[in-house]
C-alpha positions as CSV (number, residue, x, y, z in Angstrom):
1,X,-27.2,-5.5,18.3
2,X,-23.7,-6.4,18.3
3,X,-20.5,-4.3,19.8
4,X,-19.4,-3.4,16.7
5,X,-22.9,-1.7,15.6
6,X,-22.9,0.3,18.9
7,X,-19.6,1.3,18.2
8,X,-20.6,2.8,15.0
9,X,-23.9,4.2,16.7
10,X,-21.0,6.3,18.4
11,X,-19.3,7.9,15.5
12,X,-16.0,5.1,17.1
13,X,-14.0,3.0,14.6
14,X,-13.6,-0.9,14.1
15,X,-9.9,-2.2,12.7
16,X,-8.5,-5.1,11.9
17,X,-5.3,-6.3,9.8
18,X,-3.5,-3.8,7.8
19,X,-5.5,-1.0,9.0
20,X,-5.2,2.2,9.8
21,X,-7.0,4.6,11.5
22,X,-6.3,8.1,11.9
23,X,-7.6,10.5,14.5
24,X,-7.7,14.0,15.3
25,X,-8.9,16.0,18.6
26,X,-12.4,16.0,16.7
27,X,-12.7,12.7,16.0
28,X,-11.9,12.0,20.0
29,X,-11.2,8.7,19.8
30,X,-10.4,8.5,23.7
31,X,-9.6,4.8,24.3
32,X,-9.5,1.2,22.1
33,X,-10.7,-2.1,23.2
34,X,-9.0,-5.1,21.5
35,X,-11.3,-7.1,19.8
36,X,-9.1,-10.1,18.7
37,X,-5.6,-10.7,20.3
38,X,-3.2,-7.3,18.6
39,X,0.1,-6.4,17.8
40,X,0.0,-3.0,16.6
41,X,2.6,-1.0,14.5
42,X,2.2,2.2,15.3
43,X,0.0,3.7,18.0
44,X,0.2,7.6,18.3
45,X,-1.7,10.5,20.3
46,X,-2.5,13.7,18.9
47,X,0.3,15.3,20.6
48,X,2.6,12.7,18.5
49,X,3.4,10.3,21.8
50,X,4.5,6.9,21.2
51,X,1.9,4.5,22.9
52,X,3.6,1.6,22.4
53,X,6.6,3.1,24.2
54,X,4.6,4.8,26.8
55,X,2.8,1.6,27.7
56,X,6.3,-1.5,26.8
57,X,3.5,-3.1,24.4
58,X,5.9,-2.3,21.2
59,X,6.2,-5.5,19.0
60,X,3.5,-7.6,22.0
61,X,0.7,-9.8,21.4
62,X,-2.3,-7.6,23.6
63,X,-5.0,-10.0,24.4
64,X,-8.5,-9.6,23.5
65,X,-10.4,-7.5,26.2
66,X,-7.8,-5.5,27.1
67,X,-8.6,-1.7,27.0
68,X,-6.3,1.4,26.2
69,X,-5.9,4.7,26.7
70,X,-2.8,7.6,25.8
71,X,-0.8,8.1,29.6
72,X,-1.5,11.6,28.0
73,X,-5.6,11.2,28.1
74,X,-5.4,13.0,24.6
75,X,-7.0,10.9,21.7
76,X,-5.3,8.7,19.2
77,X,-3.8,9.9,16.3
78,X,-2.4,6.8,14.5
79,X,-3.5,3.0,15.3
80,X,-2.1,0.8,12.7
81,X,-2.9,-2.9,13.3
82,X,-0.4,-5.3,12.2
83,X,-3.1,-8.3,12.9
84,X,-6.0,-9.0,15.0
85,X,-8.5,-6.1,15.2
86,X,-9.8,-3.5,17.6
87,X,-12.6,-1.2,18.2
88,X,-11.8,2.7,19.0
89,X,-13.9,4.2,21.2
90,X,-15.1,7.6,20.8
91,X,-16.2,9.7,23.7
């Protein structure tokens, strides 16, 4: 079985260029893992935080393995991947 289908298994998201994912407090998407080396274009909690600001990642090349999580420890609201792909993990 690979990542991706355990992913699934969870109710959690797979992403990759041009997408985006949107997320509520239901869907919980707590944390992403970067698949393939990212840049993102927009990366929101559900309180409307800027990610990219919180974490200096705006307009950076984030490396496959890396994991991350809102400073605010609420779940994503917008991931839009600008290339490369990630998996959001739902907890």
């Amino acid at each position: 079985m690979t990542i991706e289908q355990l992913v699934a298994l969870k109710g959690g998201k797979y992403a990759d260029n041009g997408a985006t994912v949107t997320g509520t407090n239901s869907t919980n998407y707590r944390f992403l893992c970067v698949n393939d080396d990212v840049i993102f274009t927009a990366l929101t909690d559900t309180d409307d935080n800027n990610v990219l600001t919180e974490w200096g990642i705006a307009g950076k090349t984030i490396t496959a393995g890396m994991v991350l999580a809102p400073a605010s420890g609420k779940p994503f609201k917008t991931v839009t991947v600008a290339s490369g792909s990630v998996l959001l993990i739902k907890l």
